[in-house]
N, C-alpha and C positions, 0 to 999 in steps of 0.2 A: 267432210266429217267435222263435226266442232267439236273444240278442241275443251274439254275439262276444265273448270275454272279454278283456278289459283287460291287456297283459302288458309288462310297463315290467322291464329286464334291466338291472342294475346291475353295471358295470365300474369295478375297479383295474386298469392293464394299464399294461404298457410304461416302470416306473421301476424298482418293486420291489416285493416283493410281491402277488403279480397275485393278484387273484378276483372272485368273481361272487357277484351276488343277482341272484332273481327273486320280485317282488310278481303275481299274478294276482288281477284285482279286488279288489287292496287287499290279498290275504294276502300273507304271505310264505312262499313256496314251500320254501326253503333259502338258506345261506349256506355259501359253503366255498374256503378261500384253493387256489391250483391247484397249491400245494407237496405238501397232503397226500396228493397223487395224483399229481402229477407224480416226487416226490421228490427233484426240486430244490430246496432251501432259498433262500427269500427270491427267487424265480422271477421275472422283469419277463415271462416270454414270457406272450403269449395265454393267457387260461384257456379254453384250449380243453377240458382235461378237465373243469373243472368247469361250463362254458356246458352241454359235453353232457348229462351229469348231470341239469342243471336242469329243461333244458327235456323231459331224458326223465319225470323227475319228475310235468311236468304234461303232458304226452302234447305238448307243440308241437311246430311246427320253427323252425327262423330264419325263415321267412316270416311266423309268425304272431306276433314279437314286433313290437308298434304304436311303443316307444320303446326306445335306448339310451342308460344314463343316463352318463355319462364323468365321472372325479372331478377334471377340472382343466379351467380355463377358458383356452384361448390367448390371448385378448386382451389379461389383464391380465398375462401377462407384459412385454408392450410398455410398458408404463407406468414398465415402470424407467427407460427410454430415457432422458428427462429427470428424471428421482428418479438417477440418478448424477451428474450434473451436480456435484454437492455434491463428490465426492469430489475434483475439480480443483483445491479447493479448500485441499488440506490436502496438505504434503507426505509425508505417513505413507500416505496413500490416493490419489492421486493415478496412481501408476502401475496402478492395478487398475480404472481409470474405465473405458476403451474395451473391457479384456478383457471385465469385466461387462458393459455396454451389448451389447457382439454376443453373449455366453453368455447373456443372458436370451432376445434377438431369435432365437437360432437354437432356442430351447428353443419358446417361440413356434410356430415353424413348423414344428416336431415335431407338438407337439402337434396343428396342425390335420391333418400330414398323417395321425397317429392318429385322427382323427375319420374322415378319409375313409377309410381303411383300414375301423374301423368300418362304414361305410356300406355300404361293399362286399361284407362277412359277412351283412349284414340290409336286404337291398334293398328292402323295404317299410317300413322302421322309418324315427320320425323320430329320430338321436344329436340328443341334447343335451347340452353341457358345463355342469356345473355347479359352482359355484366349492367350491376343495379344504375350507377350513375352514368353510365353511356344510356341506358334507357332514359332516364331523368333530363338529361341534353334530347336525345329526339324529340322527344314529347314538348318540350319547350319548345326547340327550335323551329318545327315542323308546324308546331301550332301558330307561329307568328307573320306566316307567310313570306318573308322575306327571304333575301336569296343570298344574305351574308350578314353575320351578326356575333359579338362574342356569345359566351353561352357560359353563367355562372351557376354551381351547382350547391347547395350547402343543405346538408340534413343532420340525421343524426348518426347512421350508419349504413352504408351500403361495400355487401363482403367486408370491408378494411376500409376503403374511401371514404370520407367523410365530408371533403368539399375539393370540387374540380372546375379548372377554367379550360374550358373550351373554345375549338373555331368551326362555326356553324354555318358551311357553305352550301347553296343549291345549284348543284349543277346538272339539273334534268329529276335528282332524288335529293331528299336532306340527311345531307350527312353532319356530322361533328369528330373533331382531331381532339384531342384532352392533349392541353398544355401542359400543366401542371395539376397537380393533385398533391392534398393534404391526408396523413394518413390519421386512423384513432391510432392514441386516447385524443389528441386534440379535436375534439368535436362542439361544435358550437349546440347543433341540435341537442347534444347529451344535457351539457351545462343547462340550457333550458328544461329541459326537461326535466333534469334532476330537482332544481329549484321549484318549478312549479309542483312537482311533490312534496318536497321540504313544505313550501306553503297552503299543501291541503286539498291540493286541486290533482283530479289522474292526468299522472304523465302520459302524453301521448292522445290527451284529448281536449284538456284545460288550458293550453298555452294562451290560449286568447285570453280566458281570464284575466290570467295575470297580463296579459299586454296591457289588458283593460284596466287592471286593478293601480298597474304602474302610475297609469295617470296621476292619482290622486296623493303619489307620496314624492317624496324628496328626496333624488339618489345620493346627495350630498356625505349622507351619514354613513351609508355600508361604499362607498364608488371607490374608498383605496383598496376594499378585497376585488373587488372584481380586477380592480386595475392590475395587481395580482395576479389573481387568478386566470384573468383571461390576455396575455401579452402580444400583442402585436410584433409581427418580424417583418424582415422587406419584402416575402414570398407569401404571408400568411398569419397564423397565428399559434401560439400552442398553450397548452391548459398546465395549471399547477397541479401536482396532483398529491400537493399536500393538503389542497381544497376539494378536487372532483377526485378520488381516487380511478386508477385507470381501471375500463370497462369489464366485467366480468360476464359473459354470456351464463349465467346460474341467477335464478333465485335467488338472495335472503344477503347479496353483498351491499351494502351501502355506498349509494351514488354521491353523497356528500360525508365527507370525515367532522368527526367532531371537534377540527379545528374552526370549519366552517360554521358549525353551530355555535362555537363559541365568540368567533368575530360577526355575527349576525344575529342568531335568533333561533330558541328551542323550536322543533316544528308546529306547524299551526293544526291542531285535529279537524278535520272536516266538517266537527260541528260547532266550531269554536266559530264567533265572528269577527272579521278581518280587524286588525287594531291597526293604528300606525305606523308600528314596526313591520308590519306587513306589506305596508304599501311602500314605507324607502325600501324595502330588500327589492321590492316588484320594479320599482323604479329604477333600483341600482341596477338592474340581471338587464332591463329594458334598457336603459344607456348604453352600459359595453356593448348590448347587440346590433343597436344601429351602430355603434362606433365601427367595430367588426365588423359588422357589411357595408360599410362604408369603405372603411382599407379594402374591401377584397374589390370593390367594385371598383377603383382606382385601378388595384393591379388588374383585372381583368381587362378595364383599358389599355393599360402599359404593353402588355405582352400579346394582346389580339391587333391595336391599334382600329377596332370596330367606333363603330358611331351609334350602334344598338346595341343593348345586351338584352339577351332573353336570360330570364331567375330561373331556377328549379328547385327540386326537394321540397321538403319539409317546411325548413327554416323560410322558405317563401312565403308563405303563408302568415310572417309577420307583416302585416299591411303597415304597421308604420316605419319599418327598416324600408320600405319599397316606396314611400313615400319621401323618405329621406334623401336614398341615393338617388330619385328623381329631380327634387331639390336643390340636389348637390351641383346638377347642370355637367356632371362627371359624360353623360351621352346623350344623344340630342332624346332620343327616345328607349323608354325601357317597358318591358313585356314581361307577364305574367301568364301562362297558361291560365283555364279554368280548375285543372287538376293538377296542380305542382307537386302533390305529395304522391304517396305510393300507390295510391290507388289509379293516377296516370303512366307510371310505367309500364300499366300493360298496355297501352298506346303505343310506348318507345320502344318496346321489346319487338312487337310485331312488325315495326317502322325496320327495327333492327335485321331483322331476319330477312324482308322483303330486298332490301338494297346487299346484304351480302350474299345474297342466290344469285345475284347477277340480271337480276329480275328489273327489265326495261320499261315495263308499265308504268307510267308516271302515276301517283299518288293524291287519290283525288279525296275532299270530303274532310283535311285537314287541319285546314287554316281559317283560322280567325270563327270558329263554331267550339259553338258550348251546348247545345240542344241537343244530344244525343242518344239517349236512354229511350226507353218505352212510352209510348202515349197510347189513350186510350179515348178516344174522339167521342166516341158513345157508349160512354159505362151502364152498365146493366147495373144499376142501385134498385135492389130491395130494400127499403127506406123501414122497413118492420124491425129487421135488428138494429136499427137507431129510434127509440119511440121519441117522438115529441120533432124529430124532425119534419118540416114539409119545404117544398120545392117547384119551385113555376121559370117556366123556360123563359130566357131573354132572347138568343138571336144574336141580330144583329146590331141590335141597341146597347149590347151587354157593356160596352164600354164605358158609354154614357150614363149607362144606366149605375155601372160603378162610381164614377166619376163623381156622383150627385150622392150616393150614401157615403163614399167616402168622405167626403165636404161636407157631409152633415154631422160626422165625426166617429161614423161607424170604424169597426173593425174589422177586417178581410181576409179570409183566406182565398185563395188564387190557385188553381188544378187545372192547368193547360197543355195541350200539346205535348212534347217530347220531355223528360226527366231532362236538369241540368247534370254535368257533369262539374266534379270538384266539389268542395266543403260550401261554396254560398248558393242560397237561392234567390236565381236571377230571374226573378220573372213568370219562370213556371209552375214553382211551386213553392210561392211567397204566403208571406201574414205582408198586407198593405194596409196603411194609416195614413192621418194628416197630419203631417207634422206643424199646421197651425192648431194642434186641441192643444189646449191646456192640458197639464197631467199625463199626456198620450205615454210618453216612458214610464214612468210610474207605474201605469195600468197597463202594458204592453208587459213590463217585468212579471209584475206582480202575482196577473191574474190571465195571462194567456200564456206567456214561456216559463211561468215559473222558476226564473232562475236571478242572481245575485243582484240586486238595486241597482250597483256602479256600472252594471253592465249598459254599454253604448247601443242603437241602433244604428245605419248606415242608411242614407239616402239615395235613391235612385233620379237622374233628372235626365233629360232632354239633355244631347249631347250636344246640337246648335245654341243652348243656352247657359251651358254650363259655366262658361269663364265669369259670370252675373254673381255667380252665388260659392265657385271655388277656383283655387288659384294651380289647380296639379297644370295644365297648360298642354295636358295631353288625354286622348281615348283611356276611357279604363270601364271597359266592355267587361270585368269579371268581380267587381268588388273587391281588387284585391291592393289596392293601395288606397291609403292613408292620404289626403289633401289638408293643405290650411283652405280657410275660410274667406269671405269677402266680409266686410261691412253690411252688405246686404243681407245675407246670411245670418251674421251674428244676431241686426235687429229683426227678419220677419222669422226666420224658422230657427230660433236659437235650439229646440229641444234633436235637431240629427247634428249637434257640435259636439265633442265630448270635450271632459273639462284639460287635456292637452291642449286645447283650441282646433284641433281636426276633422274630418269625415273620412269613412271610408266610400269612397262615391262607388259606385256603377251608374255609368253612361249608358244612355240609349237612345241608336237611333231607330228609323223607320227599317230599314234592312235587316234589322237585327231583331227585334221583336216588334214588326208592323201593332200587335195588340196593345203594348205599353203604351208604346209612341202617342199612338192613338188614345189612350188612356191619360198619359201624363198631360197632353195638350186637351182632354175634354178638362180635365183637373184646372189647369191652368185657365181656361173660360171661367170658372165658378168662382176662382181662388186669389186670381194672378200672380199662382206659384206654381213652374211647372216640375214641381218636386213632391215626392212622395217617402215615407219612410218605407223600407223594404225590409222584412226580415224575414227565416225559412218556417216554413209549412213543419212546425214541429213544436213540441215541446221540451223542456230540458231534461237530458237523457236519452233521449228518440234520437234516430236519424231523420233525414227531411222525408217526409211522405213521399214515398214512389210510386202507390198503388191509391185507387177509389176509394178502396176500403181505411187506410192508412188516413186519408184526410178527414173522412166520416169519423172515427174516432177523435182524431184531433179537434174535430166542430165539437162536438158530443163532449168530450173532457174537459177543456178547457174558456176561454172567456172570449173566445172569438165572437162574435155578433152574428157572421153567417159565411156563409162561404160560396165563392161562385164556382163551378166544375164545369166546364166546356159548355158555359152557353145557362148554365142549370143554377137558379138561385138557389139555393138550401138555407133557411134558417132554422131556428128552435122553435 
């Protein structure tokens, strides 16, 4: 008699960025945030499109999943209860004591009413909540393949944690120990976050901006507030909060005080355009945070004694802090998931569940992949609701055949195989260009992503040729760190440098996307550059296109030139 299969469903749902994973006896089935499909950006609703997805994936229904894994614990929101207490005690914090104390309590009993909602979708399953930053560590850990590694966590909030150093050992499954932990208000992600609103941009979706924005100012002028504001201890860090006041889980409370406004700068309105005061604050907020993840990546050495660390959270997601403490030579090698932020804890959650059932199965399908989500091999385009589009089949030439418009200076969209998982598009659901055209950023800005000038692209190269053109000196299969430059670099493809003097690279080899590969070395025949600029299948505002239909519009709206879809040219 065979024996029922094992199906543990892993839920982000109900904050922000909602998705789902599904492990069946230990594999994993897929991963895929419910934006890419809803095309809603940054979506709290239910993933219900990508639940369904999943479980059509492995032939289930909701009846047959045994567990739901949930990535926030309600209990330990209660704990703040008395962990505010403290603020009564200082007249700077004191008025934010009782807001806090019921904004944790009422987040609390959210949460659990989400569990029961949960329950009620999967009336045989048992939900289990599992706490945010132990999911944040598996998902890192788990995706690095290694079988011992520290594991540093930093976001903006998970229950009360806010950054954790963990030890990320594989003994048959990947587990993770939490070393230590920082509790809020000291939250780095906050501070970020808070500031990228003070300067105009949504908190929680614009960080990049301003990382970008940093570039071009001089932290020189605002660097004694942060210095400040943001203090360095021998365990960690903690926040002033006669600058950030402490967190209030409510509406309409002010994440910066008007002390901050007044050693920095009134806020910038979102239709104002960025002045120079804008860019030292961007640059200021950017220094302290590599600084800050630099101390933390030190300790994280100190107290694991690892020679790897895998990042996680949020806060990962700053590619040039990951560039940094790569630089630093702090461990021989450092790791970046594809989905560092919360839309991968439902990966860590379900990891989570899996190894505390006692569940022997080794865990397959989680290391070192990014290609996860939905593909669509032969999309059924009715080409009538895009008028002026038309479309002729490539094959097997399609690489070549890219390779030669690209090099002529065209503009690309790219719809292949499996959705990426995490915020970049690697490959599958890219905008590709040359980064020998003249102007290529300009009109990539402009007239295709429509979004801010200063904004940088990222290059993608050949992974056997990358030390040619950057100096990071390690695999960075996700785009998510930050490299300097070569000489060579600066003179043939100055336009993927931003003016820091960096890249954010993605490496690629043949293993990892045989199509690129194949693509970057026909590029290279034409060019004798085996680099391309890479940016996502989207416009600003949008999520990266996860569906046929999703890219169709993006060809149709914007200044793409044409777009290739499994094999299918499409232009106007």
């Amino acid at each position: 008699m065979n024996q029922a299969p094992s199906a543990i469903l892993g839920l982000c749902s109900f904050t922000h960025d909602s998705s789902a994973a599904l492990l069946v006896n230990g594999e994993l089935v897929g991963f895929v945030e419910e934006e890419r499909l809803s095309q809603q950006k940054h979506t709290r609703e239910y993933p219900r499109h990508a639940i369904t997805w999943l479980l059509g994936q492995a032939g289930l229904t909701p009846s047959d999943v045994d567990t739901v894994a949930y990535n926030f614990q309600p209990a330990h929101y209660l704990a703040e209860t008395p962990a505010a207490a403290r603020l009564l005690l200082s007249s700077t914090t004191r008025l934010r004591a009782l807001p806090r104390v019921t904004g944790f309590a009422k987040v609390a009993v959210r949460t659990q009413q989400r569990l029961q909602f949960l329950r009620g979708q999967f009336p045989r399953a048992r939900v289990t909540p599992v706490l945010h930053h132990r999911a944040h560590q598996l998902t890192a850990f788990a995706a690095s393949g290694w079988s011992e590694a520290a594991v540093l966590v930093v976001d903006s909030l998970g229950e009360r944690q806010t950054t954790t150093i963990a030890q990320g050992h594989h003994a048959g499954l990947p587990r993770a120990r939490t070393l230590e932990a920082i509790y809020d208000p000291a939250s780095l992600g906050y501070v970020y976050g808070a500031v990228t609103e003070h300067l105009g941009w949504r908190r929680g979706d614009e960080e990049g901006t301003v990382m970008a924005l940093a570039a071009l100012g001089d932290a020189t002028r605002f660097r004694p507030v942060f210095t400040r504001a943001l203090r360095t201890t021998a365990t960690g860090f903690t926040v002033d909060p006669a600058y950030f006041p402490p967190r209030v889980l409510h509406s309409g409370h002010a994440r910066v005080s008007p002390l901050f406004s007044a050693h920095t700068c009134p806020p910038r309105h979102p239709d104002e355009s960025p002045q120079p005061v804008h860019q030292d604050l961007a640059a200021a907020l950017q220094e302290r945070t590599e600084q800050v993840m630099l101390h933390l990546a030190h300790r994280a050495h100190q107290v694991t004694g690892s020679q790897r660390l895998c990042v996680g959270g949020g806060v990962a997601a700053n590619c040039v802090s990951i560039g940094r403490i790569i630089g630093e030579g702090i461990f021989d090698e450092v790791f970046v998931p594809p989905a560092p932020g919360d839309a991968g804890t439902a990966i860590g959650a379900a990891i989570a569940v899996h190894t505390d059932t006692g569940n022997r199965q080794p865990l397959l399908g989680l290391a070192r992949t990014c290609y996860l989500g939905p593909s669509y091999p032969s999309p059924n385009l009715d080409l009538v609701r895009w008028p002026g589009l038309e479309e002729k089949y490539l094959g097997e030439i399609a690489a070549d055949f890219l390779a030669d418009q690209l090099a002529k200076g065209m503009i690309v969209g790219l719809f292949q195989g499996r959705v990426e998982a995490g915020p970049r598009a690697l490959g599958n659901r890219s905008i590709l260009a040359s980064p020998l055209e003249d102007g290529v950023v300009e009109r990539l800005n402009a007239t295709v992503k429509f979004r801010e000038p200063f904004r940088p692209f990222a290059p993608m190269v050949l992974a056997e040729r990358a030390d040619e053109f950057f100096t990071l000196g390690q695999d960075a299969p996700y785009m998510s760190m930050a490299s300097q430059v070569t000489d060579k670099t600066r003179e043939r493809i100055p336009s993927v440098v931003h003016a820091n003097g960096t890249s954010r690279i993605q490496t690629v080899t043949a293993r990892q996307n045989p199509f690129l590969h194949d693509l970057l070395q026909a590029f290279e025949c034409r060019t004798g550059v085996p680099v391309l600029i890479n940016t996502s299948l989207n416009v600003k505002g949008k999520p990266i296109c996860g569906t046929p239909e999703a890219a169709l519009d993006c060809l149709a709206g914007s200044g793409l030139d044409a777009l290739l879809m499994e094999g299918r040219w499409i232009t106007k």
